[in-house]
N, C-alpha and C positions, 0 to 999 in steps of 0.2 A: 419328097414329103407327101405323107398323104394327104388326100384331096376330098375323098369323102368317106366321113366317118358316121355312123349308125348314133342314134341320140345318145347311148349309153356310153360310147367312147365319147363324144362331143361335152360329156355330162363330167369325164371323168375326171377333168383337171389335169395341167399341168405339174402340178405337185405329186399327185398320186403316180403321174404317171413315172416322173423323173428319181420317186422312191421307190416302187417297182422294181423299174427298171434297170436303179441301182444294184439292186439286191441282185439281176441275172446275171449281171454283167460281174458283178464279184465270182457268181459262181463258173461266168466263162474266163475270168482271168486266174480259177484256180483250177482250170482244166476240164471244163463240163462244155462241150462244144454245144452242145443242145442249146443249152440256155446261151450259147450269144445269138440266137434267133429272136428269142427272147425280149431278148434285153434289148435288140434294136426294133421288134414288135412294139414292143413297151414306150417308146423314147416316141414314138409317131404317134401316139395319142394325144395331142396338142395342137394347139394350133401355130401358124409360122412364127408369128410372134414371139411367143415362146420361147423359139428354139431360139431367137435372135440376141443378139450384144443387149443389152438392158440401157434404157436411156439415164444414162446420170441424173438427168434433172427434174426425174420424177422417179414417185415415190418405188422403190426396188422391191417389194413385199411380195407380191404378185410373178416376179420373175424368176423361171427356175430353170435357166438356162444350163447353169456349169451340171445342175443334177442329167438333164435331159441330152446334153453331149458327154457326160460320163457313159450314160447309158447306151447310146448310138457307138461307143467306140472312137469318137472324133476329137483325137485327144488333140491335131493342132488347133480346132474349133475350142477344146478346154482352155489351150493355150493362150488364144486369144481373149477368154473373159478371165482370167488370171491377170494379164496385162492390164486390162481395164480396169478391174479391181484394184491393184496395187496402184494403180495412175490417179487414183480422186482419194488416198490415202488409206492403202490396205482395206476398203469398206466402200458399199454402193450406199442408196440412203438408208440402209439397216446397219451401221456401224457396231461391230460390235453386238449384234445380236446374236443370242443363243439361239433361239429358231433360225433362222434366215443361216447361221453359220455352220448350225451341223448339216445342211446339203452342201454348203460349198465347203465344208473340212473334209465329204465322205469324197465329194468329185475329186476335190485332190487327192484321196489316199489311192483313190483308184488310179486316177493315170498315174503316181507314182511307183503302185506296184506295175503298173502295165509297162511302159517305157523305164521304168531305173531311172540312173540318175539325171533330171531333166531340170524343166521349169516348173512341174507340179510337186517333184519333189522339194525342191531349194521351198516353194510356197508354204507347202505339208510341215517342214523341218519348222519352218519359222513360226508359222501361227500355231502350231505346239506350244512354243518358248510363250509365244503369249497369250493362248489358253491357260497355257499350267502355271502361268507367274500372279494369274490374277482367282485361281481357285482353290477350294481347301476340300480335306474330304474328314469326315466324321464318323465318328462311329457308332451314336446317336442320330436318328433323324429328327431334326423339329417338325412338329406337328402344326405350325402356324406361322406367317409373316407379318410384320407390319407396316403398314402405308402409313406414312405419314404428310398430310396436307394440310397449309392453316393453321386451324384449329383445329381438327378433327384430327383422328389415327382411327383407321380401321384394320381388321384383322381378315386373314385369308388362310384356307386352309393349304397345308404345301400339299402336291401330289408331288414330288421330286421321285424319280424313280432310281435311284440309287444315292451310295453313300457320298458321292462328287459336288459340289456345288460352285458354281458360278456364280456372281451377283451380278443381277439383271441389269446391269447401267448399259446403259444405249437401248433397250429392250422398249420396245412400242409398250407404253399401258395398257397391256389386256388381259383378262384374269391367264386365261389358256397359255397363252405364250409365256407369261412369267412362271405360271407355277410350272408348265413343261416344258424345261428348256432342252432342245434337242442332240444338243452337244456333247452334254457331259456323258452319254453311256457310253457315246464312242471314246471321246477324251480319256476316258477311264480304262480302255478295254488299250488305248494304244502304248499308255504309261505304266501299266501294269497292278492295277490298283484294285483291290478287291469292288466288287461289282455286285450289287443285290437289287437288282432289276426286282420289281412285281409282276408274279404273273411267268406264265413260260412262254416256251417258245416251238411250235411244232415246223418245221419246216416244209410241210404237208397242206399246211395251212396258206400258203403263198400263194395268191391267182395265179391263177395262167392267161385268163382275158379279162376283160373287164365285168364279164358278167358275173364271172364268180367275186369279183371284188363288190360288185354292187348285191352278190348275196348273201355280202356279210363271213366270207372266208377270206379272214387277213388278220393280221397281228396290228399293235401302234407303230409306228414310226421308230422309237428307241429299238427297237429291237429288228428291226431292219437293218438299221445301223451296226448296231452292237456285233449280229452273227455276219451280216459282209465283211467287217472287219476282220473278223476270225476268219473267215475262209479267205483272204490272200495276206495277210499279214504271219505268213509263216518263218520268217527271221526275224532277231531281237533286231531294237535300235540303238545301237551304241550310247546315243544320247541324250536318253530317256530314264536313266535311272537316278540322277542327281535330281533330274525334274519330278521322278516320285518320291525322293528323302525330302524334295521342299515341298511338296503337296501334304508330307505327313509332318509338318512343322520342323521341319530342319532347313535353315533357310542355307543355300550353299551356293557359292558361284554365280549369286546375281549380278557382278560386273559383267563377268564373261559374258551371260547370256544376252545382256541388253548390247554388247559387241558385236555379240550375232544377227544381232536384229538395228546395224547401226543404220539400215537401209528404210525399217521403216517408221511409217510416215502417218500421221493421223489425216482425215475428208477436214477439208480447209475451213469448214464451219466450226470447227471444233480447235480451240485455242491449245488446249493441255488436258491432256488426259494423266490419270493420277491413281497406282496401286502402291495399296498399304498390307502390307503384313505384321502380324501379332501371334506368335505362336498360331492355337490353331482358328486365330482372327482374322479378317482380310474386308479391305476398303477396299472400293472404286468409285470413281466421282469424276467428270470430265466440265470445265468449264468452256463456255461459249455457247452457240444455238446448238438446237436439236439438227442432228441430220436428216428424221423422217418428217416426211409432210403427210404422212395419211392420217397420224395420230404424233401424242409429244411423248415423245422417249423420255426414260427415267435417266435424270440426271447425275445419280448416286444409288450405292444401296452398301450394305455392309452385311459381312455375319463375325454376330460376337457373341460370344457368350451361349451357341446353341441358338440365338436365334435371329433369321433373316429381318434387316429393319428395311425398309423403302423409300425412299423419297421422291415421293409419286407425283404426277402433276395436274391430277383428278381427284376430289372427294370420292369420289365412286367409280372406282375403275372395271367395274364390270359391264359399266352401261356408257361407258369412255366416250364425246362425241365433241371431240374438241380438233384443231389440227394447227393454232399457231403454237411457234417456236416458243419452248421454255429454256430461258437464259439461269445461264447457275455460274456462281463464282464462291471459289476454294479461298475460304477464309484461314486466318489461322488455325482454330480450333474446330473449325464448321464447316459445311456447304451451303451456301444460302441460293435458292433456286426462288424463279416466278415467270406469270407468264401475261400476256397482254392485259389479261380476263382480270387479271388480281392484284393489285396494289399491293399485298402483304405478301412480306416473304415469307418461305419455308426455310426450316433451316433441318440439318441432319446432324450429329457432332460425329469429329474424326477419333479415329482410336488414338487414346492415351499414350506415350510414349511407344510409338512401335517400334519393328526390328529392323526394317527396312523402308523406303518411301522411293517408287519409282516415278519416272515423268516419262512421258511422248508428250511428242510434238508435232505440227504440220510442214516446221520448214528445217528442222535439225533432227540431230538423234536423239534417241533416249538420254537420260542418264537416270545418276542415283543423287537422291538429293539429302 
């Protein structure tokens, strides 16, 4: 581990470093021996911590381990925070987050391309099933979301960078991480889905040390993702293509798929979790507390109709500065959420007769309800 780093490495984050350094290590696991120099240069800009198991019982936001031993090559060290992950229910205290989950869906795609068929793959395979059971893709982008709190609703603009969408439920409230959620470019680029990323992508553009990253030569994050995946994901997935006819509203084989996943398991704070599909509609909504303590996770969110609805657990989510647990409970027709702060509920309504209604749990399997 390194021991001393120059201010500019010390500066750089364990984030930046552990998406870097993803990126070399895709291009050493697709035969560019250079770049695995690289990519385990890359993975030592952190401090020990970092590279360490994440402590369950505080807040997981800041940890970007599985990125930071993808990038070192240390796939039994990947193996081990896979364990730990699936042990406090498939999710650290970011359950379910589109940020927090595109580093840990890219560390698994990589030691699954690196070793075959393993423990990152079996991981990889599964949380696909439950990426793609709870997204839809469009062929319109909405131009706006809405928050719903109280009395108030307010509007946000989307920046979504593709036509994939996620709804933000478990998502910390903050403007950045809802409207970017980090997931779907890759999610999209593994199931085959047309992809209309903003922006290009030079490959030229990629540091080599940190100072070229601190002078502003680097692409976002999505697109990190996005071209790693391209460079070692050089054979189809057998079973990926039913999961792109239900991402394009054909719902198919949702028994089977929750069969596949009879293993897992929701973070114990969380009672039931709950997807809904509608053609090209889809629910998410989880009752019990929040699983993050930095900020309250959205307890719901929907897209219907073209457009993202919220149900946020801040009036003002750009200037979010709250961190007790918001409780929500899945009514018939509704989600009704609140939080210490607020006597009044919120409520969110569920889509109108849909096609499907999935359940997870913390102590059984899925099923179809």
């Amino acid at each position: 581990m390194t021991t001393s780093l120059s201010e500019t490495e010390r500066n750089l984050g364990a984030r930046v470093a552990g998406d870097v350094g993803m990126w070399y290590r895709a291009k050493a696991i697709a035969g560019d021996d250079a770049a695995a120099n690289l990519a385990a240069e890359w993975s030592h800009y952190c401090r020990p911590q970092d590279y360490a198991l994440p402590d369950l019982m505080v807040d997981g936001s800041g940890n970007f381990c599985p990125g930071l031993r993808a990038a070192r090559g240390d796939w039994s060290g990947l193996e081990q925070f896979f364990d730990l992950y699936k042990s406090y229910g498939w999710g650290l205290r970011e359950f379910n987050s589109p940020l927090y989950t595109g580093r840990v869906y890219m560390a698994a795609a990589l030691g699954a391309w690196a070793r075959g068929f393993n423990p990152e793959w079996d991981f990889f395979r599964k949380w696909t099933i439950f990426l793609a059971l709870q997204s839809v893709f469009v062929s319109r982008k909405p131009k706006e979301m809405s928050f719903v709190w109280g009395d108030e609703k307010t509007t946000l603009p989307v920046r979504q960078l593709s036509g994939l969408y996620l709804p933000p439920t478990g998502m910390r409230a903050n403007v950045a991480s809802i409207a970017d959620p980090m997931v779907c470019p890759l999610l999209s680029e593994v199931l085959g889905v047309p992809y209309r990323i903003n922006g290009t992508w030079d490959e030229a553009t990629a540091p080599v040390t940190p100072q070229d990253y601190e002078a502003g030569r680097t692409t976002r994050s999505p697109h990190w993702y996005f071209h790693a995946y391209k460079l070692i994901a050089n054979t189809p997935l057998p079973w990926t293509y039913s999961l792109r006819r239900m991402l394009l509203s054909r719902i198919a084989n949702v028994q089977v798929y929750l069969e596949d996943l009879a293993d897992f398991r929701l973070p114990k704070p969380i009672g039931r979790f709950i997807i809904e599909r509608k053609g090209d509609d889809v629910l998410t909504a989880w009752e019990g507390h929040s699983t993050s303590v930095q900020k309250c996770a959205i307890p719901a969110a929907k897209f219907e109709g073209g457009k993202i609805s919220v149900l946020a657990p801040a009036t003002n989510v750009g200037h979010l500065k709250v961190s007790q647990p918001v409780i929500s409970t899945i009514g018939e027709n509704q989600i009704i959420a609140w939080t210490s702060r607020s006597p009044d509920p919120v409520f969110l309504r569920r889509l109108e007769k849909p096609d499907v209604v999935m359940a997870f749990y913390p102590d059984r399997a899925p099923e179809v309800l």
